[in-house]
C-alpha positions in Angstrom: 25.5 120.5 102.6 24.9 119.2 98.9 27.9 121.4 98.0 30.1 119.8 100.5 29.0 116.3 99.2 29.5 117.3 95.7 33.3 118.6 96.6 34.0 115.1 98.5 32.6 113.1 95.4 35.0 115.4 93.1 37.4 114.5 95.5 37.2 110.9 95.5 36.8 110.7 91.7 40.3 112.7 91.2 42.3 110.3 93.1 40.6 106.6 91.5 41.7 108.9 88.4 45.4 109.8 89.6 45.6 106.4 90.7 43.9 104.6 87.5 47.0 106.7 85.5 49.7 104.9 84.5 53.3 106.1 84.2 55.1 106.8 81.5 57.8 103.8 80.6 61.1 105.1 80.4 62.1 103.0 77.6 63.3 99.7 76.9 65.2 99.7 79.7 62.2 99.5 82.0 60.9 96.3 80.3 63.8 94.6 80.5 64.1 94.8 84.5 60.7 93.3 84.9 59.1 96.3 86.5 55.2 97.5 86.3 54.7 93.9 84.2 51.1 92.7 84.8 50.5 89.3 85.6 49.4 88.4 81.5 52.9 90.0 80.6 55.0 88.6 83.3 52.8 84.8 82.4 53.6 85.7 78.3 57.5 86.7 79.0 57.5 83.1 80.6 55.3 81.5 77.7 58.2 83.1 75.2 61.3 81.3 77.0 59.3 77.9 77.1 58.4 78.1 73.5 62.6 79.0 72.5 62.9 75.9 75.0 60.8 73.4 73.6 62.0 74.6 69.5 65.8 74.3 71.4 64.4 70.3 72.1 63.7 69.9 68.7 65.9 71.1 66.6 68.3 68.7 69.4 66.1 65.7 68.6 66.4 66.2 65.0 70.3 66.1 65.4 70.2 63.5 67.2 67.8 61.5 64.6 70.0 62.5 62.0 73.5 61.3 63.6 74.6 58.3 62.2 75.1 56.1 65.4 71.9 57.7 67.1 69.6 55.0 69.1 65.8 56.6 68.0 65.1 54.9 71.6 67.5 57.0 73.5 66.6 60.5 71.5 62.8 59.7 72.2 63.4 59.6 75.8 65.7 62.7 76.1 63.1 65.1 74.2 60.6 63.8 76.4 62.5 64.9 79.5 64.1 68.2 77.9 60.8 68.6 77.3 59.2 68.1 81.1 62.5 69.8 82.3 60.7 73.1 79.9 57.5 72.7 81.2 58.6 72.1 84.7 60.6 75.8 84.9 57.8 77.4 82.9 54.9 76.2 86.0 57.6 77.2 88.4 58.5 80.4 86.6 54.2 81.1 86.6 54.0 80.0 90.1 56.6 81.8 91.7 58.1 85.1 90.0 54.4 85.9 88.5 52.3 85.0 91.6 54.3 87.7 93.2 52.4 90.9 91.0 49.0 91.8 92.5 46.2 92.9 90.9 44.5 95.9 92.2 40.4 96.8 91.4 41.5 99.7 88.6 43.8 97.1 86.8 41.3 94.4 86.2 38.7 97.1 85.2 41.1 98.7 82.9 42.2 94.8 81.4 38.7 93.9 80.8 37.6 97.3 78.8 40.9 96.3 76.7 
């Protein structure tokens, strides 16, 4: 009987092992398509393209300061909206596309030994 238990608790502890493993990537290639991203990696890939947004906004806002006809009125008020309009698809980006990964029990253990 005690053997029997013992075999099933080998058992059990082989698969949370095969499952806990983590494929190989195949390269760059499989970054790029989005697959096996975690929901920090998807939420940082999103982070990156708002930050190349909102340094986009300024370096536009600086142009437009530094035209010669420029209204300072009209160039605050189209940063501020580029700047929403970044902040906007980055929430809808997080909300959306990186809602969509779930979290199973081994990844959070394995995230929060990290």
């Amino acid at each position: 009987m005690k053997r029997a238990i013992l075999l099933c608790v080998l058992i059990v502890a082989a698969a949370f092992v095969v499952l806990a493993a983590k494929p190989e990537d195949a390269g760059p290639a499989n970054a790029d398509t989005g697959k096996n991203m975690t929901y920090g990696q998807c939420v940082s890939a999103a982070a990156i393209v708002k930050n190349t947004c909102y340094a986009t906004v300024k370096q536009a806002q600086t142009d437009c300061k530094a035209a010669a006809n420029a209204d300072a009125k009209q160039c605050k008020a189209t940063y501020k909206k580029d700047t929403a309009e970044c902040k906007k698809t980055f929430k809808a980006t997080k909300k959306n596309e990186c809602a969509k990964i779930k979290h199973n029990f081994l990844e959070t253990l394995g995230s929060a030994f990290k």
